[in-house]
CHARMM internal coordinates of N, CA and C (Angstrom, degrees):
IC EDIT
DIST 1 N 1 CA 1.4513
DIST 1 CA 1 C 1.5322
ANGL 1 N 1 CA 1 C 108.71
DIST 1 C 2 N 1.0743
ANGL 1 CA 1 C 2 N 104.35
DIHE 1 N 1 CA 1 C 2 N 110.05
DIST 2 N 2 CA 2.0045
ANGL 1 C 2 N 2 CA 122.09
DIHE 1 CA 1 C 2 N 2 CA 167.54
DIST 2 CA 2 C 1.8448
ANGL 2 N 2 CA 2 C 111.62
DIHE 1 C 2 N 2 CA 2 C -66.83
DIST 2 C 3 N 1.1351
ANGL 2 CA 2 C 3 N 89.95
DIHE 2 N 2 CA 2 C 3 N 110.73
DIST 3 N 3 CA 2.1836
ANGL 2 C 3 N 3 CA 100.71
DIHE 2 CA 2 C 3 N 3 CA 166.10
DIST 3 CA 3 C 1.2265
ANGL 3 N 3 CA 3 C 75.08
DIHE 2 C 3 N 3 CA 3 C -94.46
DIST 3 C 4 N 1.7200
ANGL 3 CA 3 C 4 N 107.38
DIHE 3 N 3 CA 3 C 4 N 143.16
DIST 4 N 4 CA 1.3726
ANGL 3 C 4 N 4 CA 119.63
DIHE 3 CA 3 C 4 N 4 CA 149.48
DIST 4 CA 4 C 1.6703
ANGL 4 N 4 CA 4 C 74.42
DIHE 3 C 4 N 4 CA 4 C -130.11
DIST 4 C 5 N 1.5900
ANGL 4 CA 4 C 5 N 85.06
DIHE 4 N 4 CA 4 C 5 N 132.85
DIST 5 N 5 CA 1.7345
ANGL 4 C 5 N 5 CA 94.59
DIHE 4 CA 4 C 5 N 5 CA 169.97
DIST 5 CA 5 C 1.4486
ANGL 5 N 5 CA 5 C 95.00
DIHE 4 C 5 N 5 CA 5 C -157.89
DIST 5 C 6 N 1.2539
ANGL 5 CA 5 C 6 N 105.36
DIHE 5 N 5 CA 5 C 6 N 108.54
DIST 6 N 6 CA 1.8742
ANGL 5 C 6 N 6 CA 125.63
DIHE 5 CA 5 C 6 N 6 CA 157.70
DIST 6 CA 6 C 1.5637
ANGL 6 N 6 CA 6 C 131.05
DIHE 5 C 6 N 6 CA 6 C -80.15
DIST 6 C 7 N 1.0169
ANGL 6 CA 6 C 7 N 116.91
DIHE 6 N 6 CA 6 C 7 N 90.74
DIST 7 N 7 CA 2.0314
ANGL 6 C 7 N 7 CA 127.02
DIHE 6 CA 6 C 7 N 7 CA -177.74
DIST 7 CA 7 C 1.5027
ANGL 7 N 7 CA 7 C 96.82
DIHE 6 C 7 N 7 CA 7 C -66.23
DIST 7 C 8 N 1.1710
ANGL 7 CA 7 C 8 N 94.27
DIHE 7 N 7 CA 7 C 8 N 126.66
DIST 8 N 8 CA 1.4081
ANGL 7 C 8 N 8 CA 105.70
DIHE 7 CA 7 C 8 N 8 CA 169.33
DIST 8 CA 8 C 1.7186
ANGL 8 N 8 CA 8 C 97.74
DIHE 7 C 8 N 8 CA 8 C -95.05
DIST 8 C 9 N 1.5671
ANGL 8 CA 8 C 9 N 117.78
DIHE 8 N 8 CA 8 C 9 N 158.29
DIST 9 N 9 CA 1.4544
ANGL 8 C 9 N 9 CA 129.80
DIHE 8 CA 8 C 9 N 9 CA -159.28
DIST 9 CA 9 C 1.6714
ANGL 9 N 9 CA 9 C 85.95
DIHE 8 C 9 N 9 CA 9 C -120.67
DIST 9 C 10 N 1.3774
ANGL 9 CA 9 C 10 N 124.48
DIHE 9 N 9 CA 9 C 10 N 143.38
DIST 10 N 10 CA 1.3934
ANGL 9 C 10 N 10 CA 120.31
DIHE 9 CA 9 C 10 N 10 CA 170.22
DIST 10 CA 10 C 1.3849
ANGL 10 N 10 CA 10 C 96.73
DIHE 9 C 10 N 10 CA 10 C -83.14
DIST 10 C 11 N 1.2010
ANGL 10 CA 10 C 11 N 141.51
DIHE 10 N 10 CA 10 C 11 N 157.97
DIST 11 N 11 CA 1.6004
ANGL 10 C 11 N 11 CA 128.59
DIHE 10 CA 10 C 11 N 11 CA 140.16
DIST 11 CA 11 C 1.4480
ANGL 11 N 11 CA 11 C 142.91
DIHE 10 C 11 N 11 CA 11 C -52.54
DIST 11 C 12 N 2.1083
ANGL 11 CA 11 C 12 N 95.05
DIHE 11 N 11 CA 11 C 12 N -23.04
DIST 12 N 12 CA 1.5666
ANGL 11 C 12 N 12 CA 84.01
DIHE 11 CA 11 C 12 N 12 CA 153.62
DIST 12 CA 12 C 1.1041
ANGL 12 N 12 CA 12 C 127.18
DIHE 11 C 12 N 12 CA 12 C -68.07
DIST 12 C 13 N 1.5413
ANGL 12 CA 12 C 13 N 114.80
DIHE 12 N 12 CA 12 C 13 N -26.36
DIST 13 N 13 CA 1.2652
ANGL 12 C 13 N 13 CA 118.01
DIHE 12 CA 12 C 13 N 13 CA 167.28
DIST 13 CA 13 C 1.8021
ANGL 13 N 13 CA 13 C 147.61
DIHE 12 C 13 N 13 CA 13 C -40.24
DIST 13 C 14 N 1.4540
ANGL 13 CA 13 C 14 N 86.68
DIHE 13 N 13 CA 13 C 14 N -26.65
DIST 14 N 14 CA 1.4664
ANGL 13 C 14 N 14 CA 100.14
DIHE 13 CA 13 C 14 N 14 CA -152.82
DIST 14 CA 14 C 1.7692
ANGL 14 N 14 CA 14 C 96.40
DIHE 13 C 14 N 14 CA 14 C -91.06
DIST 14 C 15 N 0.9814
ANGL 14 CA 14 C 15 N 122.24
DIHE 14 N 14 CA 14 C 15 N 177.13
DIST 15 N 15 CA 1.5757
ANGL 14 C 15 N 15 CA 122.09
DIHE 14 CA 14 C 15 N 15 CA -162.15
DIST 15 CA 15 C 1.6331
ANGL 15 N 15 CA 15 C 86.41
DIHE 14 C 15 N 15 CA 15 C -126.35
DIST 15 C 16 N 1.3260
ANGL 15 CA 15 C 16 N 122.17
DIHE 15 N 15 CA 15 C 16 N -46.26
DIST 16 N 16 CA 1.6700
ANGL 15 C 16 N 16 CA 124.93
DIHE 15 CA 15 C 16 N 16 CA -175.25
DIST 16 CA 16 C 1.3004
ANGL 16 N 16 CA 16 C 90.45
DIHE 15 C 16 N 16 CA 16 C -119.62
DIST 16 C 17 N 1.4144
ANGL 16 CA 16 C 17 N 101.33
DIHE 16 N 16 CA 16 C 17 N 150.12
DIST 17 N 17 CA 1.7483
ANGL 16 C 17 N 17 CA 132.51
DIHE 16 CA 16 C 17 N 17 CA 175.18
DIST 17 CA 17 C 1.1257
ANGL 17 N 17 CA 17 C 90.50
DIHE 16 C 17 N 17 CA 17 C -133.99
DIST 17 C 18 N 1.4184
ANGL 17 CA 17 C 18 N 105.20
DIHE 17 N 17 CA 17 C 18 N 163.39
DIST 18 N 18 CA 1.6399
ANGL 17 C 18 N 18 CA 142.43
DIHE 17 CA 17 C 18 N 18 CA -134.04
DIST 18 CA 18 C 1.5415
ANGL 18 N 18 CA 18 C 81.45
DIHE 17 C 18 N 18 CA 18 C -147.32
DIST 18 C 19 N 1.9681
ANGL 18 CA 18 C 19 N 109.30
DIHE 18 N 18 CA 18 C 19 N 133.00
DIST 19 N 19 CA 1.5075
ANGL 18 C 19 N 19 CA 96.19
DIHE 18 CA 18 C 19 N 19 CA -157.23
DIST 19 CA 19 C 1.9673
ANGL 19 N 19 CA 19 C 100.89
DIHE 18 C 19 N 19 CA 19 C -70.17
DIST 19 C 20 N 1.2149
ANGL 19 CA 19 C 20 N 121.50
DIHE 19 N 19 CA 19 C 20 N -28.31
DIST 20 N 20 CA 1.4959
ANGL 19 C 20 N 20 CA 106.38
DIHE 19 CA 19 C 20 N 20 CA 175.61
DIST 20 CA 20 C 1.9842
ANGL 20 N 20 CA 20 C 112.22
DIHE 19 C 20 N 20 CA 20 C -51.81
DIST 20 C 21 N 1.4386
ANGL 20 CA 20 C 21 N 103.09
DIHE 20 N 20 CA 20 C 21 N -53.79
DIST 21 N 21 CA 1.4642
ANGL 20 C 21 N 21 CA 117.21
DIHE 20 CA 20 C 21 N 21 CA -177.95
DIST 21 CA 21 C 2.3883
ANGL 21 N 21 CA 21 C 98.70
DIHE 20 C 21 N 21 CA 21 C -48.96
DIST 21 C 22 N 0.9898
ANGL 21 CA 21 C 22 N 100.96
DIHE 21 N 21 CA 21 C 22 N -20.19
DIST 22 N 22 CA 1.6547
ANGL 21 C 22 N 22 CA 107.85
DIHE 21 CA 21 C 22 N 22 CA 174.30
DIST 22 CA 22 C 1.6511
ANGL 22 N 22 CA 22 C 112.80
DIHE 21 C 22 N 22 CA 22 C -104.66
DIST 22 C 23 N 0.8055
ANGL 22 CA 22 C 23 N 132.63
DIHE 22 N 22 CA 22 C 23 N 0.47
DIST 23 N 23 CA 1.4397
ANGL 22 C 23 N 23 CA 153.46
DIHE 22 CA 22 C 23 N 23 CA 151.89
DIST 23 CA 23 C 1.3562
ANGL 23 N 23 CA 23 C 104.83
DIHE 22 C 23 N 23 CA 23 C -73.20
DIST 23 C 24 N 0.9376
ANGL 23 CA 23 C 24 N 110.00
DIHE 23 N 23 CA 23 C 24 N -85.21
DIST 24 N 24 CA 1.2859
ANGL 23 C 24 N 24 CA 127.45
DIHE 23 CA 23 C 24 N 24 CA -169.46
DIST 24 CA 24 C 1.9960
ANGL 24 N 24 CA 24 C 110.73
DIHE 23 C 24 N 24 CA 24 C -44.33
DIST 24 C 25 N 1.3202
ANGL 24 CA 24 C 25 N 117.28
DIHE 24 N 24 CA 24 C 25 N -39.12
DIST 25 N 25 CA 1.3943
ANGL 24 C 25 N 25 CA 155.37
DIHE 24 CA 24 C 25 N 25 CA 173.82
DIST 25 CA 25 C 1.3754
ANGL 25 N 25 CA 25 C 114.58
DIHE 24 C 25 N 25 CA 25 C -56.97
DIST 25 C 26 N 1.6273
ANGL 25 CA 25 C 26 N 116.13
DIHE 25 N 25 CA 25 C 26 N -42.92
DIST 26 N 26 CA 1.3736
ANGL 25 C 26 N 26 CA 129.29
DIHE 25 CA 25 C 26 N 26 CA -144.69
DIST 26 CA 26 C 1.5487
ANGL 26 N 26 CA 26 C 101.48
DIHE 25 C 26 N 26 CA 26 C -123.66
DIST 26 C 27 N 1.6683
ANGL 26 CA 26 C 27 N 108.93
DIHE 26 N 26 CA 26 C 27 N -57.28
DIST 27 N 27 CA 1.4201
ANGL 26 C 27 N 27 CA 110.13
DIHE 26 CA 26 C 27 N 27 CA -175.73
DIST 27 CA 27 C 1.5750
ANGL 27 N 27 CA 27 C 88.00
DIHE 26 C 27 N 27 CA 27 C 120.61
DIST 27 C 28 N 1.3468
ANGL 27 CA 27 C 28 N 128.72
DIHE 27 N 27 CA 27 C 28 N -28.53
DIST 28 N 28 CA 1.7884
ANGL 27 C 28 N 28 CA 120.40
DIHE 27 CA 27 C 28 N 28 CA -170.17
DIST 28 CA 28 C 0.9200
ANGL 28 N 28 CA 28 C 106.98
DIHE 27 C 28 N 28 CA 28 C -73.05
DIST 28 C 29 N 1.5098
ANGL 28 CA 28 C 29 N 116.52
DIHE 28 N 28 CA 28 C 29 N 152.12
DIST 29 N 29 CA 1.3575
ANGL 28 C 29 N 29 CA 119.60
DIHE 28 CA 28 C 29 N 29 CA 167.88
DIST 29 CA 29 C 1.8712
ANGL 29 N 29 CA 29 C 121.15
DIHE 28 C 29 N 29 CA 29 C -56.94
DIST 29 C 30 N 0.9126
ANGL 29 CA 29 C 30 N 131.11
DIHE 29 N 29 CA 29 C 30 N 175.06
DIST 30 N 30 CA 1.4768
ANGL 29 C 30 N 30 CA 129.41
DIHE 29 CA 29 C 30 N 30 CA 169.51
DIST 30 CA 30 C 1.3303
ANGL 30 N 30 CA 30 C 93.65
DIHE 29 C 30 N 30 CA 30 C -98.15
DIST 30 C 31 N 1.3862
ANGL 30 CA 30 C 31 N 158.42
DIHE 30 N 30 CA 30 C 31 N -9.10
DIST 31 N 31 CA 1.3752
ANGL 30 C 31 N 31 CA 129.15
DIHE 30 CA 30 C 31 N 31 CA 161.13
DIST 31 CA 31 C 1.6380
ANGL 31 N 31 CA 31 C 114.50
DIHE 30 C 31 N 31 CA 31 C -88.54
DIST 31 C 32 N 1.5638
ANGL 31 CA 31 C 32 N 122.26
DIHE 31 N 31 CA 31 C 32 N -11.51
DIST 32 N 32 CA 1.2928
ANGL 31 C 32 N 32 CA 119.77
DIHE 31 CA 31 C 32 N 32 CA 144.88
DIST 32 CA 32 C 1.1065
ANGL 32 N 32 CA 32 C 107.84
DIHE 31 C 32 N 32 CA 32 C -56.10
DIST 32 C 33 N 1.2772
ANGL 32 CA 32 C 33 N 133.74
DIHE 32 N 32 CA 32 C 33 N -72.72
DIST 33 N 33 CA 1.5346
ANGL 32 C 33 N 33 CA 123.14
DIHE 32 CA 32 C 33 N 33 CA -140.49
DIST 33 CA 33 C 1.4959
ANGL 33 N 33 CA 33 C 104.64
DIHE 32 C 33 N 33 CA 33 C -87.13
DIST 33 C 34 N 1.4972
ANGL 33 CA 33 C 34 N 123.84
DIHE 33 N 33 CA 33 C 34 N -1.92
DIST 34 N 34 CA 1.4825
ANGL 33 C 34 N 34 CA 129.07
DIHE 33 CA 33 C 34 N 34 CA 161.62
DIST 34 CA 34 C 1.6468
ANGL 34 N 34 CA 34 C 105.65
DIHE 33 C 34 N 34 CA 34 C -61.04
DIST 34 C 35 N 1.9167
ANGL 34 CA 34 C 35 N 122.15
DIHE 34 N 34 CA 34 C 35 N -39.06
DIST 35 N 35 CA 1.2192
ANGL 34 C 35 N 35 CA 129.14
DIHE 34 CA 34 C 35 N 35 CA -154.32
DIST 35 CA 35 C 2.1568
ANGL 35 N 35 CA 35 C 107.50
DIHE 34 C 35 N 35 CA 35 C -96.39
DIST 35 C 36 N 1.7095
ANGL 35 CA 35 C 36 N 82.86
DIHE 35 N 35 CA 35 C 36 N -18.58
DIST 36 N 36 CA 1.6472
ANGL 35 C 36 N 36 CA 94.79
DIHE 35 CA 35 C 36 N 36 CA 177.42
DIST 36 CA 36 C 1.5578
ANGL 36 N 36 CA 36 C 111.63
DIHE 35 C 36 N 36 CA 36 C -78.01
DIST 36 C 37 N 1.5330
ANGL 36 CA 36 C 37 N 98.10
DIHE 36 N 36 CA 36 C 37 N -19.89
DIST 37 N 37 CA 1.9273
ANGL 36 C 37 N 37 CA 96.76
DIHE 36 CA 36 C 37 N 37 CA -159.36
DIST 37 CA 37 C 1.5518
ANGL 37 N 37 CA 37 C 101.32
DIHE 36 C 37 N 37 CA 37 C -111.85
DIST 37 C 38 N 1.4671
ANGL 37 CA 37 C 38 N 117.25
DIHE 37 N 37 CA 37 C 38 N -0.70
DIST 38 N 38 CA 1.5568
ANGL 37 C 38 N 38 CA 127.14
DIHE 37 CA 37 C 38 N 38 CA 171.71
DIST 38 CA 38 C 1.5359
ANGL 38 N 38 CA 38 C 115.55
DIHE 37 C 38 N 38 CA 38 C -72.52
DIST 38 C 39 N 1.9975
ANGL 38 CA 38 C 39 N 121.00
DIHE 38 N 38 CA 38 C 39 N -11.02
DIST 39 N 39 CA 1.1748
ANGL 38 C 39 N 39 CA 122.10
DIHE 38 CA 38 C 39 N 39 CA 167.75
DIST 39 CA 39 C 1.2762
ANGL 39 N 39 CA 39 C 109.30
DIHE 38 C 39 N 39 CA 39 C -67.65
DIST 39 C 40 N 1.4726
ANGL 39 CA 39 C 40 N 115.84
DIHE 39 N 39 CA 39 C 40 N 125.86
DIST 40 N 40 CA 1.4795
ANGL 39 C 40 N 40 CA 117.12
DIHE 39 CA 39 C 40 N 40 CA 166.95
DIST 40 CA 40 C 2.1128
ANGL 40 N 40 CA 40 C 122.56
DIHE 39 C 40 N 40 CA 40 C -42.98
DIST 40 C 41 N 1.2743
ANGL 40 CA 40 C 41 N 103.85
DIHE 40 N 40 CA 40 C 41 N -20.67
DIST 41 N 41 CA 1.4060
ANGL 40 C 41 N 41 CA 134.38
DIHE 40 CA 40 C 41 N 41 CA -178.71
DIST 41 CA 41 C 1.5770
ANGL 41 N 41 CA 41 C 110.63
DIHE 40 C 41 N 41 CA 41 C -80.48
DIST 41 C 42 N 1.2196
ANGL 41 CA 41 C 42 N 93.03
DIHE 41 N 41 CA 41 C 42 N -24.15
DIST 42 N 42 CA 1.9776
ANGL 41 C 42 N 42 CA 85.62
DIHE 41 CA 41 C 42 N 42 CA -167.75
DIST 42 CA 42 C 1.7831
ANGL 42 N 42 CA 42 C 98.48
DIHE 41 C 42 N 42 CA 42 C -57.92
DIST 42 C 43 N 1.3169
ANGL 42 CA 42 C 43 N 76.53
DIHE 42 N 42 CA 42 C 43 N 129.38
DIST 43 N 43 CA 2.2167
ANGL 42 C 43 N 43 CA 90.83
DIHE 42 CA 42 C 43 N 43 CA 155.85
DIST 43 CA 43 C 1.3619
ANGL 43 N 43 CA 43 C 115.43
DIHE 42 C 43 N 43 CA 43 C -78.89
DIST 43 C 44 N 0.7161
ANGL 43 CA 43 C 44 N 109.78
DIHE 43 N 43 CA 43 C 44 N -51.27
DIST 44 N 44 CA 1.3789
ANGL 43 C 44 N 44 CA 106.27
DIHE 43 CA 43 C 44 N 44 CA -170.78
DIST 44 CA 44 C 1.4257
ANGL 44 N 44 CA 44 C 130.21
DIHE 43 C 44 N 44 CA 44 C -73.37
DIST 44 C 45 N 1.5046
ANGL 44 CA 44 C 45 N 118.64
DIHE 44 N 44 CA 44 C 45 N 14.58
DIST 45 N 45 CA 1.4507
ANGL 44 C 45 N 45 CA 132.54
DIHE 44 CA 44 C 45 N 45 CA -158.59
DIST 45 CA 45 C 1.5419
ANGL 45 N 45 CA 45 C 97.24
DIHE 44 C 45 N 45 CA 45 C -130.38
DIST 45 C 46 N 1.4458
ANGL 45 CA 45 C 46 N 108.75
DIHE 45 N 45 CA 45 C 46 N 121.49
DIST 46 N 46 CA 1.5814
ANGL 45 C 46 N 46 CA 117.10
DIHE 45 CA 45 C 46 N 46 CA 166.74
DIST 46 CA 46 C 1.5746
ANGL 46 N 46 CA 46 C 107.14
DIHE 45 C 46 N 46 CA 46 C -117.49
DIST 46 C 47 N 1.6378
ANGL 46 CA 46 C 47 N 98.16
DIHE 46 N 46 CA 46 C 47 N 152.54
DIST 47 N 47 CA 1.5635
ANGL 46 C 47 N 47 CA 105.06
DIHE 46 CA 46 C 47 N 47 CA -158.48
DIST 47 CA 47 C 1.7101
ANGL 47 N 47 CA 47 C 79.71
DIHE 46 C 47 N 47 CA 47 C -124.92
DIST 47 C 48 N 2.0177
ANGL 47 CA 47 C 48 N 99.45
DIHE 47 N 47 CA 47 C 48 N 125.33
DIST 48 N 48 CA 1.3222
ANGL 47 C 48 N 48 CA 116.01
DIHE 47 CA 47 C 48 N 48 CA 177.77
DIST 48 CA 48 C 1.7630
ANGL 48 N 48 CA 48 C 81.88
DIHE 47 C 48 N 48 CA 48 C -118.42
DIST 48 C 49 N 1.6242
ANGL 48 CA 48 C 49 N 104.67
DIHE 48 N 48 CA 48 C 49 N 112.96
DIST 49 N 49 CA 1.0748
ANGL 48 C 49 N 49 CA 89.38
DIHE 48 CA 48 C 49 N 49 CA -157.13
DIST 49 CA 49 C 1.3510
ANGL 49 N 49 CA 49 C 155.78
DIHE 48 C 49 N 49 CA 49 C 46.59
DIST 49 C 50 N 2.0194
ANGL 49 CA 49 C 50 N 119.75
DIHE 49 N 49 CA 49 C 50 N -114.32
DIST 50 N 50 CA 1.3012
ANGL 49 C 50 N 50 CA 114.49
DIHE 49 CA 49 C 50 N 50 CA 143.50
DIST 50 CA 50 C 1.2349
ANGL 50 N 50 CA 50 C 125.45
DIHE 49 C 50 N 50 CA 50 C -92.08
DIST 50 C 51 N 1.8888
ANGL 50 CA 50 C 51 N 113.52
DIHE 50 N 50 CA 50 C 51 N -0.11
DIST 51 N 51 CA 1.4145
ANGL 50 C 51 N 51 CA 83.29
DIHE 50 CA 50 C 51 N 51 CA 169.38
DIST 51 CA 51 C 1.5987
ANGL 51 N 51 CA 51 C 107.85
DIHE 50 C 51 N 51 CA 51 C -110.52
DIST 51 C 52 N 1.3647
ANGL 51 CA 51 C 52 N 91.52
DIHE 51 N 51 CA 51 C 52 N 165.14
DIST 52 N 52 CA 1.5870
ANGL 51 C 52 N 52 CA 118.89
DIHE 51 CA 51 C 52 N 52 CA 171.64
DIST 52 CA 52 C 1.6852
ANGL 52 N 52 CA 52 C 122.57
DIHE 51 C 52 N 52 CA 52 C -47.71
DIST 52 C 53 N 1.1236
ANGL 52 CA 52 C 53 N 128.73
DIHE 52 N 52 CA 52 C 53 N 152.18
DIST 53 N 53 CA 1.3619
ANGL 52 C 53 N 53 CA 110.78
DIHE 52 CA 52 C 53 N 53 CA 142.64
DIST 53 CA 53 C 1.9063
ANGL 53 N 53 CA 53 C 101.52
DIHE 52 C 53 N 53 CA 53 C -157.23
DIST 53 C 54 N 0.9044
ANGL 53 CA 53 C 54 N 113.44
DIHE 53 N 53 CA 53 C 54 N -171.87
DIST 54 N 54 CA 1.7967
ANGL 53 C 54 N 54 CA 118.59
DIHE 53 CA 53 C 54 N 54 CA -160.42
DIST 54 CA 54 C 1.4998
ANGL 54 N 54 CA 54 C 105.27
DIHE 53 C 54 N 54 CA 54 C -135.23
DIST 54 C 55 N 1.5606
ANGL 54 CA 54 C 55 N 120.54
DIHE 54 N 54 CA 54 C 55 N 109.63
DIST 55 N 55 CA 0.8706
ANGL 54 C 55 N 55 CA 132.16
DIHE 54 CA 54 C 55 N 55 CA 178.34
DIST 55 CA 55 C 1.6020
ANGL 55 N 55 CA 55 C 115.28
DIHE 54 C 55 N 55 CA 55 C -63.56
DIST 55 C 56 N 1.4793
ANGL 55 CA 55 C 56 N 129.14
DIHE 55 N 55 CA 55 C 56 N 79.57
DIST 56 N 56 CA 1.1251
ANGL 55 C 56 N 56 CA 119.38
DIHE 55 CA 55 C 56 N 56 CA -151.44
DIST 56 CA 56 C 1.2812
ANGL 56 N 56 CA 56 C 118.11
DIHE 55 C 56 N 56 CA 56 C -59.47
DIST 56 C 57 N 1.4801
ANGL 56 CA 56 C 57 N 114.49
DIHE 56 N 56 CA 56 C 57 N -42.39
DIST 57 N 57 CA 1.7368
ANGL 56 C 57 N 57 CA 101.57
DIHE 56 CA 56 C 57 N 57 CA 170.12
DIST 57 CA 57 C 1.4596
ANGL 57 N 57 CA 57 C 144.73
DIHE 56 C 57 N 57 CA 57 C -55.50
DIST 57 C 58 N 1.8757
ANGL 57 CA 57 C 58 N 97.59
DIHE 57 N 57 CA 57 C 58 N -26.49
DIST 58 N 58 CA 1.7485
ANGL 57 C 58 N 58 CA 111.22
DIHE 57 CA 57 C 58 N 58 CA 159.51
DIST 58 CA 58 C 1.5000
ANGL 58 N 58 CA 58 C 105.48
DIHE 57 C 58 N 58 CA 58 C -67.72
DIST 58 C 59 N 1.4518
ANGL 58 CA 58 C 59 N 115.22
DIHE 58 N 58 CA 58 C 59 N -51.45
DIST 59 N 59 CA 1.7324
ANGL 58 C 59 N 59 CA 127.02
DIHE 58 CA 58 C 59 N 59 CA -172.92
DIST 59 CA 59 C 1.8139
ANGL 59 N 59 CA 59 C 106.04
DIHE 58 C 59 N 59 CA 59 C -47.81
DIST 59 C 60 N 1.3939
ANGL 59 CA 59 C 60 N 102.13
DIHE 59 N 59 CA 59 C 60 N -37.34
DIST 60 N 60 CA 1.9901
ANGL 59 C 60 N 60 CA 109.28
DIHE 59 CA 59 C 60 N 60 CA -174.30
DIST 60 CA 60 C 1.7528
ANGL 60 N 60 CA 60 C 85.30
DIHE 59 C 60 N 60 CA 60 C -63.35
DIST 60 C 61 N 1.8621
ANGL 60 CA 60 C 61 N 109.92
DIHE 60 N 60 CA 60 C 61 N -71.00
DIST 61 N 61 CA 1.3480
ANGL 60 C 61 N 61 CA 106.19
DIHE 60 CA 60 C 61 N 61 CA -153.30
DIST 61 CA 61 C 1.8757
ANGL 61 N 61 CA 61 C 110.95
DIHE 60 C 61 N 61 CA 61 C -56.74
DIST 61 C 62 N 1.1592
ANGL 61 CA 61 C 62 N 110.72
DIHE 61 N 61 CA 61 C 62 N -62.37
DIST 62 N 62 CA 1.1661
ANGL 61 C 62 N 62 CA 96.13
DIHE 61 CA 61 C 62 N 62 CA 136.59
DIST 62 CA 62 C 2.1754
ANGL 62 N 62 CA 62 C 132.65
DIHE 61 C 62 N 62 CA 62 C 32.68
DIST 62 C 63 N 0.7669
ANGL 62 CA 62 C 63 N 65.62
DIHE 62 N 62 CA 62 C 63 N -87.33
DIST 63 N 63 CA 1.6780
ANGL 62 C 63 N 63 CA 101.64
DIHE 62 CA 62 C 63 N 63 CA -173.63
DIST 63 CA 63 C 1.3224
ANGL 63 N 63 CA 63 C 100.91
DIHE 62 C 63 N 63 CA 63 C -70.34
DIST 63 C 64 N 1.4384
ANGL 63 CA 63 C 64 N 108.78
DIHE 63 N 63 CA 63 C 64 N -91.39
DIST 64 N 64 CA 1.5727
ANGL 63 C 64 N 64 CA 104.82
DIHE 63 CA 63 C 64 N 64 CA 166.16
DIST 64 CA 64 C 1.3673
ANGL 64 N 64 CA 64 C 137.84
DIHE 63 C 64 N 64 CA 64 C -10.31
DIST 64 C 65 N 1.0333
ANGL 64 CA 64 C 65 N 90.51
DIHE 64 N 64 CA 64 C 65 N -53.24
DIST 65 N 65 CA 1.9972
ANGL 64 C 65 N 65 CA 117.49
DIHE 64 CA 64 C 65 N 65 CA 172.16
DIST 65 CA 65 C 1.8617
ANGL 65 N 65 CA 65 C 106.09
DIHE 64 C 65 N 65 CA 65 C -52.73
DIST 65 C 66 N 1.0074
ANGL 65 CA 65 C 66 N 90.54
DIHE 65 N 65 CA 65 C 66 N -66.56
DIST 66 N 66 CA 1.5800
ANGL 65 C 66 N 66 CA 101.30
DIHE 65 CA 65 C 66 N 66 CA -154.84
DIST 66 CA 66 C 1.9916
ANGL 66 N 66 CA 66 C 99.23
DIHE 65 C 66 N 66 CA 66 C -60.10
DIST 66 C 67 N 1.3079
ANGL 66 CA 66 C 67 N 97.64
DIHE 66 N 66 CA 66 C 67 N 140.00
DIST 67 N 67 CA 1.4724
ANGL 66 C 67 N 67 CA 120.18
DIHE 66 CA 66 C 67 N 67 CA 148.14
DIST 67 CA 67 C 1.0120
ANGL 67 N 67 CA 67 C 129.39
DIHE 66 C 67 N 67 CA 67 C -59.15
DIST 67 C 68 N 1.4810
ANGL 67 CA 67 C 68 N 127.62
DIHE 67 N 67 CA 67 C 68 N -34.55
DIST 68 N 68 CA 1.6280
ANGL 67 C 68 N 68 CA 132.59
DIHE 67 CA 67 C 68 N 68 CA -163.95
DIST 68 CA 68 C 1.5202
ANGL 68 N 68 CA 68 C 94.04
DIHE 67 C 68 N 68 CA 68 C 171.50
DIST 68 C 69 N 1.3784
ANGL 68 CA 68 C 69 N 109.00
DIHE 68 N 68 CA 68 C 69 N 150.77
DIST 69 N 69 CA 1.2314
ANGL 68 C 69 N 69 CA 120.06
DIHE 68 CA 68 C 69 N 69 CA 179.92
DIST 69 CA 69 C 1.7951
ANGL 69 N 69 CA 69 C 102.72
DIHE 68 C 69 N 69 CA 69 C -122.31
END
COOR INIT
IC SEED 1 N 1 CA 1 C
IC BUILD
């Protein structure tokens, strides 16, 4: 007998976002937040390999912080 059983993850949940899953999160476009996370400096950006993902709790504070993006 086969369980196929798929968990869905909330996004508050999730610790890393996927730059759409941070779009989606934020309200920014993904070619902003492609141009925010291309600083060698960004905190909030982890490199799985080539791809990206967004440390959402640095990515929130982050946010908070800023005046304008």
């Amino acid at each position: 007998m086969e369980i196929n059983e798929t968990k869905q993850v909330l996004l508050k949940d999730k610790p890393l976002l996927t730059v759409s899953e941070a779009a989606a999160f934020s309200g920014i476009g993904k070619h902003k937040l492609y141009e925010m996370s291309d600083d060698p400096n960004c905190e909030f950006v982890l490199w799985n390999g080539t791809k990206r993902m967004f440390k959402r709790e640095k990515f929130v504070e982050y946010l908070m912080r800023a005046y304008s993006i």
